[in-house]
N, CA, C and O atoms as a GROMACS GRO file, in nm:
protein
  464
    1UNK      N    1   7.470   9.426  11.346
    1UNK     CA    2   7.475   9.539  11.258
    1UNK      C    3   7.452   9.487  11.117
    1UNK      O    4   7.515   9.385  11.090
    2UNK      N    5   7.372   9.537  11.017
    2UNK     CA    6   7.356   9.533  10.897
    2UNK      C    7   7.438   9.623  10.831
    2UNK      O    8   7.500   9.717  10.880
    3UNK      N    9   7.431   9.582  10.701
    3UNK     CA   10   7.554   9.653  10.599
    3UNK      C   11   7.457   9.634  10.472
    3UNK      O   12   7.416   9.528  10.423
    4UNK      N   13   7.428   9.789  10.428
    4UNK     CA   14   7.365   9.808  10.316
    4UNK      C   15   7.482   9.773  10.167
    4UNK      O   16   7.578   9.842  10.201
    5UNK      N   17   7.510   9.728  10.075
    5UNK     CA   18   7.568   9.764  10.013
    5UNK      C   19   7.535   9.824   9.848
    5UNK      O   20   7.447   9.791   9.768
    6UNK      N   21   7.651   9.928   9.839
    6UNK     CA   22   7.619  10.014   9.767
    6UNK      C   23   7.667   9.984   9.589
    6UNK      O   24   7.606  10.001   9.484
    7UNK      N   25   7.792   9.937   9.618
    7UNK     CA   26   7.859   9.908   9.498
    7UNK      C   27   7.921   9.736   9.520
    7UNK      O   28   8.004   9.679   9.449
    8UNK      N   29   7.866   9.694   9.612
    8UNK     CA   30   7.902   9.568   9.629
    8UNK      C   31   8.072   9.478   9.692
    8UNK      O   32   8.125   9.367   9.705
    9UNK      N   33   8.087   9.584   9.707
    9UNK     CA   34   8.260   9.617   9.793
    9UNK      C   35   8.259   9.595   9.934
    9UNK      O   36   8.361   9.564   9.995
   10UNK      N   37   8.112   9.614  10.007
   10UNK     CA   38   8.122   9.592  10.184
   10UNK      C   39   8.142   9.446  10.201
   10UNK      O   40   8.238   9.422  10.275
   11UNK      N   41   8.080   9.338  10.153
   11UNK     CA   42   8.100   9.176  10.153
   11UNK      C   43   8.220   9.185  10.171
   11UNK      O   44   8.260   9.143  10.280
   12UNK      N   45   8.331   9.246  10.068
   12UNK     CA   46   8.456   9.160  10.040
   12UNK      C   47   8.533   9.266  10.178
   12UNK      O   48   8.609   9.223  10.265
   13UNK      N   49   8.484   9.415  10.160
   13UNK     CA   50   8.585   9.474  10.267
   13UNK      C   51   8.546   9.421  10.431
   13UNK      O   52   8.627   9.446  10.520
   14UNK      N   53   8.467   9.375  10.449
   14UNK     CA   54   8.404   9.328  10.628
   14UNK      C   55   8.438   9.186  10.626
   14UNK      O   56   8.416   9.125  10.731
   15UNK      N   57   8.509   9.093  10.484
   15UNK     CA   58   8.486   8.975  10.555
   15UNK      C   59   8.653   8.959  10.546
   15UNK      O   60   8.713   9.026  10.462
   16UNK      N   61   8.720   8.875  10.628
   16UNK     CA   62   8.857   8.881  10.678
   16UNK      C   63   8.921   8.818  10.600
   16UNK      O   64   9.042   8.838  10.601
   17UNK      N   65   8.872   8.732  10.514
   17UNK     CA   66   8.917   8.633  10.476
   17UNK      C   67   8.983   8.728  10.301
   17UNK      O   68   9.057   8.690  10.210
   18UNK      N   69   8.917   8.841  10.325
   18UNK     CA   70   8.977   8.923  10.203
   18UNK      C   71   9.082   9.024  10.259
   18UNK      O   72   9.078   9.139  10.214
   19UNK      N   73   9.181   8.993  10.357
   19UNK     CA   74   9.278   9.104  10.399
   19UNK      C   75   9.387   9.054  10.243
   19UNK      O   76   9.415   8.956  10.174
   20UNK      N   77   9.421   9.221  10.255
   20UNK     CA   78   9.503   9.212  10.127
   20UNK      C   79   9.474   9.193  10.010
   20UNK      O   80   9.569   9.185   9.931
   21UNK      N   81   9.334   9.178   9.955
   21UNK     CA   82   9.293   9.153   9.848
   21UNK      C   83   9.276   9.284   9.778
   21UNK      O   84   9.324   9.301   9.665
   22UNK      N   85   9.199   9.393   9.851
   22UNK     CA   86   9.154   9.523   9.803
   22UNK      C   87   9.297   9.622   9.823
   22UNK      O   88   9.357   9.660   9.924
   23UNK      N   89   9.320   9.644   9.668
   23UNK     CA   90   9.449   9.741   9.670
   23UNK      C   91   9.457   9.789   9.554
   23UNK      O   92   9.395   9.725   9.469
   24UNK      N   93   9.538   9.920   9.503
   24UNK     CA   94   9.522   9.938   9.399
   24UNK      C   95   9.610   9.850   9.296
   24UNK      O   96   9.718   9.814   9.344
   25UNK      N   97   9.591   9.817   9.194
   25UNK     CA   98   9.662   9.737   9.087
   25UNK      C   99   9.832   9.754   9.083
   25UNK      O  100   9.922   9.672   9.067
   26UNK      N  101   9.832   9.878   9.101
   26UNK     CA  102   9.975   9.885   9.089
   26UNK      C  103  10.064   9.816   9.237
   26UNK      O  104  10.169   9.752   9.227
   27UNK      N  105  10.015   9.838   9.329
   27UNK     CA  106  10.081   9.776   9.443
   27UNK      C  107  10.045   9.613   9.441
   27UNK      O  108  10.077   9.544   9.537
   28UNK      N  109   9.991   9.567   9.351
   28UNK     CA  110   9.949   9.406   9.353
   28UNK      C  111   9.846   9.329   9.455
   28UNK      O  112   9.843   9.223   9.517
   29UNK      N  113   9.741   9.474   9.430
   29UNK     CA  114   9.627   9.365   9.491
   29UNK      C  115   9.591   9.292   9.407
   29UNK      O  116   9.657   9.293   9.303
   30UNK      N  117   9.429   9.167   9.420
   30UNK     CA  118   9.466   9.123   9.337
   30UNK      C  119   9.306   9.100   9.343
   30UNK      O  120   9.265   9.197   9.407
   31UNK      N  121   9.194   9.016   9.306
   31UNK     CA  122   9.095   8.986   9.338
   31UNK      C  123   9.005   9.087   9.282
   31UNK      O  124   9.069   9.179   9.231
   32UNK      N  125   8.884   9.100   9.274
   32UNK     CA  126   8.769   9.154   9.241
   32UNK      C  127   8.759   9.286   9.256
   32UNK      O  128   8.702   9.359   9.175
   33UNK      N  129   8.820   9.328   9.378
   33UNK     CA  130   8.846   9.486   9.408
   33UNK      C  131   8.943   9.556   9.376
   33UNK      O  132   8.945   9.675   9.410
   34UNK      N  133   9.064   9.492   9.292
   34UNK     CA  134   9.190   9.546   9.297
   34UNK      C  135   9.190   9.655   9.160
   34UNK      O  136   9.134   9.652   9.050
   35UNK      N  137   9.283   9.750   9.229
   35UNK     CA  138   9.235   9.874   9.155
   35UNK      C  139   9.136   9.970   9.142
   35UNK      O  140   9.107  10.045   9.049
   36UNK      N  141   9.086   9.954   9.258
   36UNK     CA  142   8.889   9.981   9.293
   36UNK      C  143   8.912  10.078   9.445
   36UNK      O  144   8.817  10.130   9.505
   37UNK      N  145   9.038  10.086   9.484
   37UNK     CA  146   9.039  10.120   9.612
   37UNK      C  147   8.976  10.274   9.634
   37UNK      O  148   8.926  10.301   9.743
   38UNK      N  149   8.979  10.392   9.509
   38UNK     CA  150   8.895  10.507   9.568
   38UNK      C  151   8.745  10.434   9.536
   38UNK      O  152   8.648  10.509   9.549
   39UNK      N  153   8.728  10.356   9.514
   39UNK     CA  154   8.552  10.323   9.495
   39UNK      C  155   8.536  10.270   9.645
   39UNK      O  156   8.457  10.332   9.716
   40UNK      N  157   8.596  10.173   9.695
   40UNK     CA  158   8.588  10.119   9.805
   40UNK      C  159   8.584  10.250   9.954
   40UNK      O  160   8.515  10.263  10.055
   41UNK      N  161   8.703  10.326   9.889
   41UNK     CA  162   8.688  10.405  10.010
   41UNK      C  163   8.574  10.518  10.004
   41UNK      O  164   8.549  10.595  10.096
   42UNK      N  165   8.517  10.515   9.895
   42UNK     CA  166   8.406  10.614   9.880
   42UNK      C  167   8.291  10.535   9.967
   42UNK      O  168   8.219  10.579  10.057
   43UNK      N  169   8.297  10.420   9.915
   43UNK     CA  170   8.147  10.300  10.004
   43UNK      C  171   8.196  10.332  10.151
   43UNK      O  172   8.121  10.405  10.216
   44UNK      N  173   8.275  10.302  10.192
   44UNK     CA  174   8.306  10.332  10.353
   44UNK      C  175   8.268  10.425  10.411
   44UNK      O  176   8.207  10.424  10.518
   45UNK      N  177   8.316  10.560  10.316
   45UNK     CA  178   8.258  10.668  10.404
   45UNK      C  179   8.094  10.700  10.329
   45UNK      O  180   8.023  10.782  10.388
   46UNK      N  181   8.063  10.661  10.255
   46UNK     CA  182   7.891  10.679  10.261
   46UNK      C  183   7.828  10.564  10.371
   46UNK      O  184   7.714  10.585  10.413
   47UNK      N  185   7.885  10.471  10.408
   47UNK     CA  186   7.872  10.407  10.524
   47UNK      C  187   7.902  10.457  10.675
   47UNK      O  188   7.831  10.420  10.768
   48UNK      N  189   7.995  10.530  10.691
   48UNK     CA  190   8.015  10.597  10.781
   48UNK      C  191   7.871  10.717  10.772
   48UNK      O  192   7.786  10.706  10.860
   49UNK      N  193   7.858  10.786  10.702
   49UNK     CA  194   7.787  10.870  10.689
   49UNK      C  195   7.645  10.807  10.698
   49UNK      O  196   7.570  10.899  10.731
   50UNK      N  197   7.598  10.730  10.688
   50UNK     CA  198   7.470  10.645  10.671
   50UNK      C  199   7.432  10.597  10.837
   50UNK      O  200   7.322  10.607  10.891
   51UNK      N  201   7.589  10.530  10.908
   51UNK     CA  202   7.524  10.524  11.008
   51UNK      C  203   7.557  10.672  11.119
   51UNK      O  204   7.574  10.652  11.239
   52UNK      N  205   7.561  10.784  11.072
   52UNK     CA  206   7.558  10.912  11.138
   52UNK      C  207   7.415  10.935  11.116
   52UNK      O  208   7.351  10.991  11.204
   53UNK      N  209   7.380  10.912  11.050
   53UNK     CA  210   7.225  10.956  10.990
   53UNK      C  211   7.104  10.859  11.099
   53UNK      O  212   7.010  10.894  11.171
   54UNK      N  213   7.161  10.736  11.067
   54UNK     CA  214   7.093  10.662  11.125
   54UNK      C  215   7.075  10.668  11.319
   54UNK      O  216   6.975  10.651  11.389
   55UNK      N  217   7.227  10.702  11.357
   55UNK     CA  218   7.188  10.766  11.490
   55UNK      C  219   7.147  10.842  11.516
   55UNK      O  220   7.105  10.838  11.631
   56UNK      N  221   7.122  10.984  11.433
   56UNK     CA  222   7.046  11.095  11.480
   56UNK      C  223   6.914  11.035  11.439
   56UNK      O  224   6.817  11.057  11.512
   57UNK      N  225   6.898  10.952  11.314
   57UNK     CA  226   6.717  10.946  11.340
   57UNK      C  227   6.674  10.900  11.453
   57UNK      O  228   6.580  10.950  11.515
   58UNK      N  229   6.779  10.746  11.510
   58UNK     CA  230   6.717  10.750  11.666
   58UNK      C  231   6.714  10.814  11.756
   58UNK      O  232   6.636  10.799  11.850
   59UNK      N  233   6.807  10.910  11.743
   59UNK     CA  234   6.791  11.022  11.887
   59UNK      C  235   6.651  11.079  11.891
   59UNK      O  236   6.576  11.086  11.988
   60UNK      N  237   6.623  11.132  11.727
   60UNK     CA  238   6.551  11.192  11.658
   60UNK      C  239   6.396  11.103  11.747
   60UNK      O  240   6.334  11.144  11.846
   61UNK      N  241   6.379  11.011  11.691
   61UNK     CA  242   6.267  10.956  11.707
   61UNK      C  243   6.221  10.911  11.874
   61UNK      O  244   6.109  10.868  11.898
   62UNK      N  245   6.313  10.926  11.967
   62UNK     CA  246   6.318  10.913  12.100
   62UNK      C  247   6.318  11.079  12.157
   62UNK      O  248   6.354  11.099  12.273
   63UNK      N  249   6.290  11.156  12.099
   63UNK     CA  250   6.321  11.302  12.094
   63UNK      C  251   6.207  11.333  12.212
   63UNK      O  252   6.230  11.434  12.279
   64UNK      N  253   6.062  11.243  12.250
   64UNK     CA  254   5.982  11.256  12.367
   64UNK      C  255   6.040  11.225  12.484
   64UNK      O  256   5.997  11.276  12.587
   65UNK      N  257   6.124  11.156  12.486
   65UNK     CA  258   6.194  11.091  12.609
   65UNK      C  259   6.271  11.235  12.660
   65UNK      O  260   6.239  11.315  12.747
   66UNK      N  261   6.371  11.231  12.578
   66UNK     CA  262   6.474  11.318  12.597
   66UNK      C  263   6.387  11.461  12.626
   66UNK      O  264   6.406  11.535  12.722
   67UNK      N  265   6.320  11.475  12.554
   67UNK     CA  266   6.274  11.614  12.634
   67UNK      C  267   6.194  11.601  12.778
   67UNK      O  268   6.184  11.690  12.862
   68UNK      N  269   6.146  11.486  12.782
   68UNK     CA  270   6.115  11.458  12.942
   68UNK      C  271   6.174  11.435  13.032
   68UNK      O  272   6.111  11.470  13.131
   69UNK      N  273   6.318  11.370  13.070
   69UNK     CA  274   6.388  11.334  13.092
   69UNK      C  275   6.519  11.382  13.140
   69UNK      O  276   6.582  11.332  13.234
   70UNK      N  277   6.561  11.495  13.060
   70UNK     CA  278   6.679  11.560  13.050
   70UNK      C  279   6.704  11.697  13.110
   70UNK      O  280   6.606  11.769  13.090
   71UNK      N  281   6.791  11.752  13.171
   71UNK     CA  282   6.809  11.877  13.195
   71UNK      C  283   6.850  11.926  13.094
   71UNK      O  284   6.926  11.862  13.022
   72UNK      N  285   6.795  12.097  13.054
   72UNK     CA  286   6.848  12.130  12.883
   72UNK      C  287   6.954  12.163  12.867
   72UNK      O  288   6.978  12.218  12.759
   73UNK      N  289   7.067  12.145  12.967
   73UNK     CA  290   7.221  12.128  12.927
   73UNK      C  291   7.231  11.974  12.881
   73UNK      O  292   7.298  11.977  12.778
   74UNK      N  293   7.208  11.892  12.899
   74UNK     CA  294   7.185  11.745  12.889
   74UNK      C  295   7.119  11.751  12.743
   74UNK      O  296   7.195  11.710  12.655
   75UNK      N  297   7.018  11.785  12.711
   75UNK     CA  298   6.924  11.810  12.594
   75UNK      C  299   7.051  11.861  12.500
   75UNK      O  300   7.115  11.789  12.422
   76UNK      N  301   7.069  11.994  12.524
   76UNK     CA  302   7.162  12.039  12.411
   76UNK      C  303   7.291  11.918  12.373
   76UNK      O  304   7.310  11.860  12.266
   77UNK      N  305   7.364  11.906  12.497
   77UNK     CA  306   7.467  11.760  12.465
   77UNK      C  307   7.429  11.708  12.366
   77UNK      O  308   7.455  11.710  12.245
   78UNK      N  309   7.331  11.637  12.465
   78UNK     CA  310   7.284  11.508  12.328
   78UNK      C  311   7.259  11.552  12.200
   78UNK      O  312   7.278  11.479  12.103
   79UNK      N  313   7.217  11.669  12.190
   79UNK     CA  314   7.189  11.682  12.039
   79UNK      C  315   7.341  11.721  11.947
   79UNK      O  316   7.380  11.701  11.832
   80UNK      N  317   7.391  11.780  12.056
   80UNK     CA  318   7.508  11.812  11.968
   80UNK      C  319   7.622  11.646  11.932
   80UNK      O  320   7.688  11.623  11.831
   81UNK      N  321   7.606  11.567  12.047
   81UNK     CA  322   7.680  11.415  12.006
   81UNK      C  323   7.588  11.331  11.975
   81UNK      O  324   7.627  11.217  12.001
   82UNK      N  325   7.450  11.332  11.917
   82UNK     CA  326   7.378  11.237  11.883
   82UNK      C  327   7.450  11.138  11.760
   82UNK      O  328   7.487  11.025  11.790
   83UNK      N  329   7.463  11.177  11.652
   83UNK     CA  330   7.610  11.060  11.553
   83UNK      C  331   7.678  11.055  11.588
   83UNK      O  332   7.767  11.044  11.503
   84UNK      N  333   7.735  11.055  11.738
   84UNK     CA  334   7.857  11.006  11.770
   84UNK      C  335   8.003  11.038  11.668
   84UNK      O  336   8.091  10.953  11.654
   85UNK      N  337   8.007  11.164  11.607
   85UNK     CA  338   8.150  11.187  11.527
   85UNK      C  339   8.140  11.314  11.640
   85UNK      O  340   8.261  11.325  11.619
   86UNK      N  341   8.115  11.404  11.724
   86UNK     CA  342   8.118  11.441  11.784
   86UNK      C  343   8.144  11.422  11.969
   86UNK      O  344   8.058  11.386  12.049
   87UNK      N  345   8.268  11.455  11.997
   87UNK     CA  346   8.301  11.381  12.147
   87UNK      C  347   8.304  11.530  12.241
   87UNK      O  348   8.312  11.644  12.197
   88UNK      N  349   8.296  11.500  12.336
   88UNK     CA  350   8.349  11.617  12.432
   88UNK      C  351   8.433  11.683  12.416
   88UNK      O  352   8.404  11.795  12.460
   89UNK      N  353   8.562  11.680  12.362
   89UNK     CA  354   8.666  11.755  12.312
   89UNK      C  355   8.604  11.843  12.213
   89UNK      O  356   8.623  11.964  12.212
   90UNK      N  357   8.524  11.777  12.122
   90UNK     CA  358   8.485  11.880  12.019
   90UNK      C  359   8.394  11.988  12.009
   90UNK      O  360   8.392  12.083  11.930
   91UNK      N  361   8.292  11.949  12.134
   91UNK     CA  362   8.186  11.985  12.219
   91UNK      C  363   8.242  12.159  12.298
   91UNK      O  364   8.194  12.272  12.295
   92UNK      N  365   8.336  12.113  12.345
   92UNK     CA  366   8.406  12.224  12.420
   92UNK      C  367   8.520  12.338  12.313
   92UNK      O  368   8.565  12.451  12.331
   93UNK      N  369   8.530  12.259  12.227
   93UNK     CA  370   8.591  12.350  12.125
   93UNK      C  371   8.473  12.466  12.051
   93UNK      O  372   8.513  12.568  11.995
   94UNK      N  373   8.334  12.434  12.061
   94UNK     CA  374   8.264  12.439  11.965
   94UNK      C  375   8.173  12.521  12.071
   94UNK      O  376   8.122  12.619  12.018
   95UNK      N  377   8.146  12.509  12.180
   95UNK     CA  378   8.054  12.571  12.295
   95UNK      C  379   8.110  12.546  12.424
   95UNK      O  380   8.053  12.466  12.498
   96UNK      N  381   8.247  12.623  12.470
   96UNK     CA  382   8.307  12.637  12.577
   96UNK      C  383   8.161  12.628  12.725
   96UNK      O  384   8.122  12.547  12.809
   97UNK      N  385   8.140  12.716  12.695
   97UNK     CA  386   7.974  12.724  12.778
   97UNK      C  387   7.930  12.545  12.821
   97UNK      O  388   7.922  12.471  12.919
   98UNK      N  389   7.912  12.543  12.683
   98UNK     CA  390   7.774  12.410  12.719
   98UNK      C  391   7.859  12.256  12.812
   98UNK      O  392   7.835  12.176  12.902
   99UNK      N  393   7.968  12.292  12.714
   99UNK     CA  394   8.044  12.178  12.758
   99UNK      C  395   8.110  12.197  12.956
   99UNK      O  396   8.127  12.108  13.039
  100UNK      N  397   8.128  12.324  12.966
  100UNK     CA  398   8.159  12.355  13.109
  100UNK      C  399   8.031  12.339  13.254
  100UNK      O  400   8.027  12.339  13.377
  101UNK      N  401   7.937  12.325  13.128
  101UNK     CA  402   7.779  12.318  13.246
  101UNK      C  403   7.783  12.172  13.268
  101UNK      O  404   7.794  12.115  13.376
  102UNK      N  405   7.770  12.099  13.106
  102UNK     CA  406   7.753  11.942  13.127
  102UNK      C  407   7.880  11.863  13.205
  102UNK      O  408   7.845  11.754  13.253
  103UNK      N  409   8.019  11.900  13.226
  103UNK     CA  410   8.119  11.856  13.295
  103UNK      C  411   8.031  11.887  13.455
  103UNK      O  412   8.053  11.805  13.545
  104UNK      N  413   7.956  11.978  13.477
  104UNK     CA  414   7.948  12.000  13.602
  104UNK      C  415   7.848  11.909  13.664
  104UNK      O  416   7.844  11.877  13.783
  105UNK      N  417   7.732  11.853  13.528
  105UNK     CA  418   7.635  11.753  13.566
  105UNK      C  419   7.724  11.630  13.572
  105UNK      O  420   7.700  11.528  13.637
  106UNK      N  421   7.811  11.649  13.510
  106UNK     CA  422   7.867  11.465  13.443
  106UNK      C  423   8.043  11.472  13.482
  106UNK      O  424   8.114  11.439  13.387
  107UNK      N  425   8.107  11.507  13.594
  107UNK     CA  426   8.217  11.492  13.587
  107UNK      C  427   8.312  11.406  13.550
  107UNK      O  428   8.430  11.440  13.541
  108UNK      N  429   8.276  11.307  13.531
  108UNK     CA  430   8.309  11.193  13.480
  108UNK      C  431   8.394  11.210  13.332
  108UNK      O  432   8.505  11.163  13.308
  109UNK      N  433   8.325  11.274  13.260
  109UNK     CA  434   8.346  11.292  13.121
  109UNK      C  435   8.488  11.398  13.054
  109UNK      O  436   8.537  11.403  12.942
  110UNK      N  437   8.523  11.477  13.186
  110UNK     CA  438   8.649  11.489  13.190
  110UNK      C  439   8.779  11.391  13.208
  110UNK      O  440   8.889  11.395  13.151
  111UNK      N  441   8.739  11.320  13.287
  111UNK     CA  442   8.855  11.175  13.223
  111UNK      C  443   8.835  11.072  13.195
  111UNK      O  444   8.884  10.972  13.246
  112UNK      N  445   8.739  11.080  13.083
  112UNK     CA  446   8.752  11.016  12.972
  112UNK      C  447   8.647  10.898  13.032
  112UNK      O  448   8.648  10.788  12.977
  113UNK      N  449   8.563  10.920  13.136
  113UNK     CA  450   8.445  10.809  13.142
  113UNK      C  451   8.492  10.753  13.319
  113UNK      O  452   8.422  10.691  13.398
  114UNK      N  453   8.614  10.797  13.336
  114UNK     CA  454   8.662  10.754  13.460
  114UNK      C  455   8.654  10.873  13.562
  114UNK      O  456   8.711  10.982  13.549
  115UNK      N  457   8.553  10.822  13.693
  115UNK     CA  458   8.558  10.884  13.839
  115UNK      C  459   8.686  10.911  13.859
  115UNK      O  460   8.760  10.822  13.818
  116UNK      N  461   8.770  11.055  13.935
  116UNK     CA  462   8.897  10.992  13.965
  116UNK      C  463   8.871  11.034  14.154
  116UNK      O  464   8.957  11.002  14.237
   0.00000   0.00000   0.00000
């Protein structure tokens, strides 16, 4: 995995050797980031968000496959969990329907990835 960085905060937050360093000033972090912690957590989630983007472009760009390939309950799925912040729970909250067809292709996915 690559790590774009934005404000220069992913180095120090991904490498281990900085646990405890990034905090805000008043609790006594201490190091390069300290006091920086809404900047840091802003980089995270434009990172989070970056690689949401980045999985739908691949779904996106494999989008011939999948329409060859797929039954269009299957089709819709995927499009609806292509960034992966979307799971089956949320799926079925969101399209009782779709999610009750694809349990019927994929039973599996009612517990949680396990045959029972």
């Amino acid at each position: 995995m690559s790590w774009s960085y934005c404000c220069g905060c992913f180095g120090a937050v991904l490498d281990p050797s900085w646990a405890g360093v990034v905090g805000d000033g008043d609790a006594g972090g201490v190091g390069p980031l300290a006091g920086r912690a809404g900047q840091v957590a802003s980089c995270l989630g434009r990172a989070v968000l970056a690689g949401a983007a980045n999985a739908s472009l691949r779904w996106y760009e494999d989008m011939d496959r999948h329409v060859r390939t797929l039954a269009p309950v299957e089709l819709a799925y995927g499009y609806m969990t292509r960034t992966g912040r979307v799971d089956h729970a949320e799926v079925a909250r969101r399209d009782p329907a779709l999610a009750a067809a694809y349990e019927a292709l994929h039973p599996e996915v009612r517990t949680g990835g396990r045959l029972s």
